[in-house]
C-alpha positions in Angstrom: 29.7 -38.7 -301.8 30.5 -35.4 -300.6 27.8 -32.8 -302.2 30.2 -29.9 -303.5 32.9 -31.9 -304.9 31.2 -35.4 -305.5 34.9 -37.1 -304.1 34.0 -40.3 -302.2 34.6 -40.1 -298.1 36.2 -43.3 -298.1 39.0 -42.0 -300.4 39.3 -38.5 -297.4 39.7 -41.9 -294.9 42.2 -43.9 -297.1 44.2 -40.9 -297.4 44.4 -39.8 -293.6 45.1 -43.4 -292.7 48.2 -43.3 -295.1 49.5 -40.4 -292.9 51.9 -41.8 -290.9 53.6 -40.6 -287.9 57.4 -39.7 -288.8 59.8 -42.3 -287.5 60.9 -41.5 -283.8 65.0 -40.8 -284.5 63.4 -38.3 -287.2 60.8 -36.3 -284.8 63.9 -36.3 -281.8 66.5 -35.1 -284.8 63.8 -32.2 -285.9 63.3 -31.5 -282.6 67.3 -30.9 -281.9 67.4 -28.9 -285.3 65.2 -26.6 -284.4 67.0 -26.1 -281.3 70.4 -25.5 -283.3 68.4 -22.9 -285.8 67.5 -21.4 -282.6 71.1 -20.7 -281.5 71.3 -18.5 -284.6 68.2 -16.7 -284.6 67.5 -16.0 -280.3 70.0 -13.3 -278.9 72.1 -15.3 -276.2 71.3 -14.1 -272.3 72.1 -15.1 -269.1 70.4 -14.9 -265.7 72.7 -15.0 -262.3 72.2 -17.7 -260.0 72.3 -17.8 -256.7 72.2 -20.0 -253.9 68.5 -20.1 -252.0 69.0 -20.6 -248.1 65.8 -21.5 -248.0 65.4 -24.5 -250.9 69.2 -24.9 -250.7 69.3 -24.6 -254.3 70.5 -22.1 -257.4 68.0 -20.2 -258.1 67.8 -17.5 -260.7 67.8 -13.9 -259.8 65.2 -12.5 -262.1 66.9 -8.7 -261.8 69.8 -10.0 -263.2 69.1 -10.7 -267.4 71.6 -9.5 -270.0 72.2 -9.9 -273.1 75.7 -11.5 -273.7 77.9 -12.5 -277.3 76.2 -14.8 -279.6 77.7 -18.3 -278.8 75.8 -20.1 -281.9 76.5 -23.9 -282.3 78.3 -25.0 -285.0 77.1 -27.2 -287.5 81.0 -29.0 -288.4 83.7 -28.1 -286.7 87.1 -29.9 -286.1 87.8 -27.8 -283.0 84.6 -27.0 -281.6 81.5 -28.6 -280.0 79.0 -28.4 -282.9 75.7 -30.0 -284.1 77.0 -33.4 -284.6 78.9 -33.5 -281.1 75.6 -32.6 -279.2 74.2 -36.0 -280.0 77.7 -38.0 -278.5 77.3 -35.5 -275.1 73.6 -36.4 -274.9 74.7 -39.7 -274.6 76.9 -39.0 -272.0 74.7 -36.8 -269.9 72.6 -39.5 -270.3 74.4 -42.4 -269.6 73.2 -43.3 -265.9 69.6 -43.9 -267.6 70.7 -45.2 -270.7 72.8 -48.1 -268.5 69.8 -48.5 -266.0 67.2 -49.3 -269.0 69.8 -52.0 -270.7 70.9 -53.5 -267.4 67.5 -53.9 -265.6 65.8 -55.2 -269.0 68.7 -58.1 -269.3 68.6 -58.9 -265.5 64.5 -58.9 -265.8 64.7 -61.2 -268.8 67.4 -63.6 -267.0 64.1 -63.9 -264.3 61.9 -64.7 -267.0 63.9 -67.4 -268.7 63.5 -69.4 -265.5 59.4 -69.5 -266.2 59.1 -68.8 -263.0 57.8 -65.0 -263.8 55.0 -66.4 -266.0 54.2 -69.7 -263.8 53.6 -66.9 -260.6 52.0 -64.3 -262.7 49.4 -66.8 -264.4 48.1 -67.9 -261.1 47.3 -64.4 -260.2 45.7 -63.7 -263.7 43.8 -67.1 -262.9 42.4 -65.2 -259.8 41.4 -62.3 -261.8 40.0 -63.8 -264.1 36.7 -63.1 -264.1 37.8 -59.2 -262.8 40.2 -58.8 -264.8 39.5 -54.9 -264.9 40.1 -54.3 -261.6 43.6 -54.7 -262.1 43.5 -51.1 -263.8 42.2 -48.8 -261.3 44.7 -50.8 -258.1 47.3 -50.7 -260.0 47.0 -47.2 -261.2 46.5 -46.2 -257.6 49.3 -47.7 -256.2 51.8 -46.3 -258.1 49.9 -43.0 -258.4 50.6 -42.9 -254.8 54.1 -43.5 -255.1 54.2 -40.1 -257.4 52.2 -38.5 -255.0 54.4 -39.2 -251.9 58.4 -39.6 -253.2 57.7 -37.9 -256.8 58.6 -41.7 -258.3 58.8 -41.3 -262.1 62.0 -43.1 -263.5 61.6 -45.4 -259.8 58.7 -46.6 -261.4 60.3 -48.3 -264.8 61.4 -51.5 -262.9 58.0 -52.1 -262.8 57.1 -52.1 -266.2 58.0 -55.9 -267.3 55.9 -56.9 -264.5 53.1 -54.4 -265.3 53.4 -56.0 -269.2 53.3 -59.3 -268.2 50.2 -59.0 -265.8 48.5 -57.2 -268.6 49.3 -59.9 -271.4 48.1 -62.5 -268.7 44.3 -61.0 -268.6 44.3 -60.4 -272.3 45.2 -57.0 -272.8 48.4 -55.7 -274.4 51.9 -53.9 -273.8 50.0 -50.8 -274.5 47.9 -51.4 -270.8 51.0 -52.7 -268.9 53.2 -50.0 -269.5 50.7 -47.6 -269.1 49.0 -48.8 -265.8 52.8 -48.6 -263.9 53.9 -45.2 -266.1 50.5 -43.3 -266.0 49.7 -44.4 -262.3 53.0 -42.4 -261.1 52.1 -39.8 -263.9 48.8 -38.9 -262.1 50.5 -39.2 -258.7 53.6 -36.6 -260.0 51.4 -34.3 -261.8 48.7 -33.8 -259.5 51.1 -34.7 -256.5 50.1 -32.8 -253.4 52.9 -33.3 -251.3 55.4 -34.4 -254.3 58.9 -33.1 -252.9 60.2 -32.7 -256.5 57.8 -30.2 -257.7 55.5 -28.6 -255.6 57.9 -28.8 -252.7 60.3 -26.9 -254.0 58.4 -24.3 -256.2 56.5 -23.3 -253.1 59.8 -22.7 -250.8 61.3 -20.9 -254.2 58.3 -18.5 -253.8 58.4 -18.4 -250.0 55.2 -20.0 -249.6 54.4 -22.7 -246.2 55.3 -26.3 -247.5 52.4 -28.5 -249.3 50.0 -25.2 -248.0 47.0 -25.5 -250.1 47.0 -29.2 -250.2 42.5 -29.6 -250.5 42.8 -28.4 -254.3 45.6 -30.2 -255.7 43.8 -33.0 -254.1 40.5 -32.4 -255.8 42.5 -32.0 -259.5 44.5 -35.1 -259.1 41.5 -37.1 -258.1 39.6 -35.7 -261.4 42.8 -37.2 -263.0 43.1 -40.4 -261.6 39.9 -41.4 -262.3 39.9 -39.6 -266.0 42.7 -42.1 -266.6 41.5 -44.6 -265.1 38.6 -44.8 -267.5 40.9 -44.0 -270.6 43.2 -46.9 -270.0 39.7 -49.6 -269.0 37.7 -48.9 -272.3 41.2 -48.9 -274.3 41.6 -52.4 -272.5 38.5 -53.7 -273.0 38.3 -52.9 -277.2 41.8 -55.0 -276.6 40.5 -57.8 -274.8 37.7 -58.0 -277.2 39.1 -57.7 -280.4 42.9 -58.1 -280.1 43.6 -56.9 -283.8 42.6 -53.6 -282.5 45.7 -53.3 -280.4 48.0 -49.9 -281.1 50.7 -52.1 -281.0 49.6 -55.5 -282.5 52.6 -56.6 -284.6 54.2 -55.9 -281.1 52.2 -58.6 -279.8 52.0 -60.6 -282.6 56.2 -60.5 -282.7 56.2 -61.2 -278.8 53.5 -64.0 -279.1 52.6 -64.5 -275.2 49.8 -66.4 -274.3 49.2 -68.7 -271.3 46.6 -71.6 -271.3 44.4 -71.3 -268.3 43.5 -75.0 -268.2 47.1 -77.0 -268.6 48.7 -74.5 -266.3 52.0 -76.5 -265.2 52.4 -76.7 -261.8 55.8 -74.5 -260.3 58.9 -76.5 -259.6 60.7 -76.0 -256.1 63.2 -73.9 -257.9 60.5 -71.7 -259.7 59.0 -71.0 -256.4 62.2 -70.1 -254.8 62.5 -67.9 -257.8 59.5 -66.4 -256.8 60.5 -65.2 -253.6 63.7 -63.6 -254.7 61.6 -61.5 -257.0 59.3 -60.4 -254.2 62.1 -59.7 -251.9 64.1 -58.1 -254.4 61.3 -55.5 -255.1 60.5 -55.6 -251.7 63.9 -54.2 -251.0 63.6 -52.0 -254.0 60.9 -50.2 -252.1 62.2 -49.8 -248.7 65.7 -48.4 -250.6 63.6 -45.5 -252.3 61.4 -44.6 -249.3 63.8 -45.1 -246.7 67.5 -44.1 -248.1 66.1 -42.1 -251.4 67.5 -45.1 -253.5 69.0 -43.6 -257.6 69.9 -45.9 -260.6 72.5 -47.1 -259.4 71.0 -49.1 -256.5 68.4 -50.4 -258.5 70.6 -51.6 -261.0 72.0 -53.7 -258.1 69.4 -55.2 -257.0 68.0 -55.9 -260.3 71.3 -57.6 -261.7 71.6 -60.2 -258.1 67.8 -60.6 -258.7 68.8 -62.2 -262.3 72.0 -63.5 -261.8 70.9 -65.8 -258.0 67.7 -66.4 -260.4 69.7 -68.2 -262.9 72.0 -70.0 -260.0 68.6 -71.1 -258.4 66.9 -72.9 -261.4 70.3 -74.6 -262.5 70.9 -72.0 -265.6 74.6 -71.8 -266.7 77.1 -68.7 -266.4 77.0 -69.1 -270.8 73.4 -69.5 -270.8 72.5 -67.0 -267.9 75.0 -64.0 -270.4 72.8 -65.0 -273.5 69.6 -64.5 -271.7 70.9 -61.2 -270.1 72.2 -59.9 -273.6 68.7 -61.2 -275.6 66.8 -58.8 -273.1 69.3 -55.8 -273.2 69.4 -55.8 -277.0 65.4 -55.6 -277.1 65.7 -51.9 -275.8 68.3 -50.9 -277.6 66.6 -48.9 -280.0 64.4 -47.1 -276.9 68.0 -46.2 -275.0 69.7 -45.1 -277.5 66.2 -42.5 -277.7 66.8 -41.3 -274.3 70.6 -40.2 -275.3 69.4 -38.4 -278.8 67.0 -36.7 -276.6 69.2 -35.3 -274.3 71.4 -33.3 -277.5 68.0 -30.7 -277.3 69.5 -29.6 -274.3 73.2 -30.0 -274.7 72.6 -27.7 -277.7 70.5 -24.8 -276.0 73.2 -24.4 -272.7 76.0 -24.2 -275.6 74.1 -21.4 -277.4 72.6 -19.8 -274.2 69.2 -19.1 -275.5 67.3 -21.0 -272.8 67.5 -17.8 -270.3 66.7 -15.6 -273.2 63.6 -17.6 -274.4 62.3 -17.3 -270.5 63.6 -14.1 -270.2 61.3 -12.8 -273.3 57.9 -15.1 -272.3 58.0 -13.4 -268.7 58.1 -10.3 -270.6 55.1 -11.1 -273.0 53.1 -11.9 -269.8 53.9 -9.6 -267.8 51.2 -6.8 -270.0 48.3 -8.8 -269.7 45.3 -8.7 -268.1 45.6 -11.4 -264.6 43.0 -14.2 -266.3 45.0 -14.3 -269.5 48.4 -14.0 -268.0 47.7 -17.1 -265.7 46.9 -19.6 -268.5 49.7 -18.2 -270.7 51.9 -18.8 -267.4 50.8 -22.4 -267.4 51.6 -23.0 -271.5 54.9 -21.2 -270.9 56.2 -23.7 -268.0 54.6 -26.6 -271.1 57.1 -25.1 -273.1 59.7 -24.4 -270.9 59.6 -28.4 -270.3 60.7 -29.3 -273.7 63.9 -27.6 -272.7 64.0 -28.4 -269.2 62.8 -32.3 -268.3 63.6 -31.7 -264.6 60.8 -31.0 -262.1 63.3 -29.8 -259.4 65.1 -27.9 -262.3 62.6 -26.3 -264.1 60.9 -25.2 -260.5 64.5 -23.6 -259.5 64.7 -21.8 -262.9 61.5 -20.3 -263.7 59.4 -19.6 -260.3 62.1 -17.0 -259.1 60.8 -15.0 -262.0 57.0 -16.2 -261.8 56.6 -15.7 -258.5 57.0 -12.3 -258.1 55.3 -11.3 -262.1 52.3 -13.0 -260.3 52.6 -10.6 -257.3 52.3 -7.6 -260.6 49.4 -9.2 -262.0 47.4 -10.0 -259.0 48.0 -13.8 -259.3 48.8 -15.7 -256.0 52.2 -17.3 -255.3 49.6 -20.9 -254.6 48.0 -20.2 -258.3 51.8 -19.7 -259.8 53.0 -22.4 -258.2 50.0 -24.8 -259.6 50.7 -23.2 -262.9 53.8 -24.5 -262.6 53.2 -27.8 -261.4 50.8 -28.6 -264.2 53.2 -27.2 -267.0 56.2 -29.1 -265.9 54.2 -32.2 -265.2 51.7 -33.4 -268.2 54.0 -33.3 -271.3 56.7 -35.6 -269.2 54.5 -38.1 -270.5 54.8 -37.3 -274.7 57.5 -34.9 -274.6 60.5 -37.1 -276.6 63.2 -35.2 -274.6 61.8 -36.8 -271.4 64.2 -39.2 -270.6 62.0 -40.9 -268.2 59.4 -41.5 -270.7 61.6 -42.5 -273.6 62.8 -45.2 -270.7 59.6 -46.4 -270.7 59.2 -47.0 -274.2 62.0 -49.0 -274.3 61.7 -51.4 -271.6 58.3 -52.0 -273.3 59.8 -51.7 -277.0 56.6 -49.8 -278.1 57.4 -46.9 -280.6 57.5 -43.7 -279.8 54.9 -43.2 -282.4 52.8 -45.7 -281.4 52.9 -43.9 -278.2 51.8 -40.4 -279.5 49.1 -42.0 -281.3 47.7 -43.9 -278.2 48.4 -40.6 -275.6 47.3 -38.2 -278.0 43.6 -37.8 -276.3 44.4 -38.5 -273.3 47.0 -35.9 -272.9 44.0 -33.6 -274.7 42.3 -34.0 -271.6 45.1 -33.6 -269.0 46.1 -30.0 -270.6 42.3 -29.1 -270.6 41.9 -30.1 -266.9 45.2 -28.3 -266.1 44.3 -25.3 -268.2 40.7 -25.3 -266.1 42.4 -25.8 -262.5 44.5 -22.8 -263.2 41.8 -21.0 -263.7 39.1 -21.9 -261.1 42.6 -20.8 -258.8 43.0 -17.5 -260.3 38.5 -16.9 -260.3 38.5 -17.8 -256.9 41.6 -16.4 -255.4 43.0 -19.6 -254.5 
């Protein structure tokens, strides 16, 4: 009983745990009318670009800002892009990832059909066992250095079938197998050293030697590897021990994969054949990305001969192989669909021009504080620069040519503004519902986005605070 009021805690408990998280269409929707209120209420401006020699890419000029006629976004019109219109152009602007997440989820689930997936898989589970957590931290590392090395981030969702299925082999849950492939690149593209995407071109926006500085960012994306590391293994075993504990146990429940260690049925000649397309298909997918800078489109490719030679292989019909593809398209329709909705945030700001404005006024703000404060509130407004702006390579083109040189005003160096910037842009990638890469994610592994927030929530507690700190050990000791 609670002394002043005499109200029981457990009713406090019951009524928090009625809270629930809105509905993900409804936080994306708020999200994008907040952004057309915007349009209305921030003065429109515009910053000149202009082409970098150096980066080779448009870059703003920060002496450039003016304030230009209102261009507010209509809610209705018959004539006009307006509020409802956003939504079909995020789609569009969208449609490359929308098609790679329905294509490479029905191609993955024509592999699957064949049993061959989950006959391969289960041997290697079989292995592990006994070490079953081991598969956190190597897998986590591998891809982490795949971030690290070619910025992978959306490269990285092919894998997340395979990362699910692995997971649900040892005993674990969606919830570990989408996280182990989607957090390892996380950590590597956050606290990337040499990642080309980020840090490579914020430091030849600000005229700085490429990857200089490399021993710190090293230091800060070991902290975070192993920070996650541990987040994801205690989260696995409380799963593994007690699967009603899972974040997403009606997931599993609806899903219902098990495999019976004992009566495992041995793999047919066409199963193992099966096998090695998969390897060499990924195989290939690897070589592609590190050695021709493979997009969507060539992963598409692969992915769709991978299912369709899979289904040939283990004597599958044309009819049959269509069905399977369709059955695993239409399971991440709701998450696609996400990634489009997303997009309208931005559709709406460039139609209202208020995105140059909102930076324009932030650098301001900054620019009369003391160097300590300014370098933190330099960090927070590249966080919320990243709602508007998803892109790495974007966001670095747009704000360091005007945080580069207010950190030369305030006594910041270009290495501290540049890891200011890399932590801002890269953390909330990872919750941010107008990340397309993320929302990707989700829907290959058909967990909510809400379910997501929930699970994330501390972690991503933790990566701000480490970010927040890094910045600031920089700044103390003049890094």
């Amino acid at each position: 009983m609670s002394e002043r009021t005499g109200t029981p805690e457990i009713k406090r408990k019951k009524y928090f745990e009625g809270m629930k998280i809105p509905h993900t269409y409804v936080i994306i929707s708020c999200i994008v009318l907040l952004a057309f209120i915007a349009t209305y209420l921030v003065p429109a401006g515009v910053y000149q670009r202009v082409l970098d020699p150096v980066s080779g890419r448009n870059i703003i000029d920060p002496a450039t800002f003016q304030y230009v006629e209102n261009t507010p976004v209509m809610f209705f019109s018959m004539t006009q892009p307006n509020l409802f219109t956003s939504f079909v152009k995020g789609l569009k602007n969208s449609a490359g990832i929308v098609f790679f997440t329905f294509l490479v989820c029905g191609s993955f689930n024509m592999m699957q059909k064949t049993g061959a997936i989950e006959g391969g898989i289960a041997r290697i589970a079989l292995l592990l066992r006994n070490k079953s957590m081991l598969l956190i931290p190597i897998v986590v590392f591998v891809f982490s250095i795949g971030g690290v090395t070619i910025g992978m981030n959306t490269e990285a969702i092919a894998f997340v079938p395979l990362g699910i299925v692995m997971a649900r082999a040892l005993g674990f849950d969606a919830m570990v197998g989408m996280s182990i492939v989607a957090l390892g690149a996380g950590v590597g593209f956050v606290g990337g050293f040499v990642n080309p995407f980020t840090v490579g071109v914020a430091q030849q926006v600000s005229q700085l030697p490429i990857y200089s500085g490399m021993g710190y960012r090293v230091v800060v994306y070991v902290i975070l590897y192993i920070v996650t590391c541990i987040y994801i293994t205690r989260y696995a075993h409380k799963v593994k021990s007690n699967p009603e504990s899972s974040v997403v146990r009606e997931l599993e429940k609806n899903d219902n994969f098990s495999i019976d260690f004992d009566t495992l049925p041995k793999l047919t000649g066409a199963q193992k054949i099966v096998l090695g397309i998969f390897f060499l298909g990924f195989g290939t997918i690897i070589y592609g990305v590190l050695k021709y800078g493979w997009g969507t489109d060539e992963l598409i490719s692969v992915f769709l001969l991978m299912g369709i030679s899979s289904s040939f292989v283990c004597g599958i019909g044309p009819s049959k192989a269509a069905e399977n593809f369709i059955e695993g398209a239409k399971g991440v329709l709701f998450g696609a669909l996400s990634i489009g909705i997303a997009n309208a945030v931005l559709v709406i700001l460039q139609q209202g021009q208020v995105i140059d404005s909102i930076l324009h006024s932030l650098s301001q703000a900054i620019s009369h504080l003391p160097g300590y404060i300014s370098v933190v509130l330099m960090y927070i407004t590249q966080i919320f620069t990243n709602i508007f702006i998803p892109s790495g390579s974007g966001q670095a083109a747009t704000t360091m040519p005007i945080m580069a040189p207010l950190g030369d005003l305030l006594g910041i160096s270009r290495q501290t503004t540049v890891l200011a910037f890399q932590y801002g842009d890269g953390f909330t990638n990872y919750i941010n519902p107008t990340a397309s890469g993320l929302m990707s994610y989700l829907a290959i592994a058909k967990i909510p986005y809400e379910k997501w927030v929930k699970w994330m929530g501390p972690l991503m507690g933790i990566w701000l605070s480490i970010g927040a700190a890094a910045v600031i050990i920089a700044y103390i000791i003049g890094y």
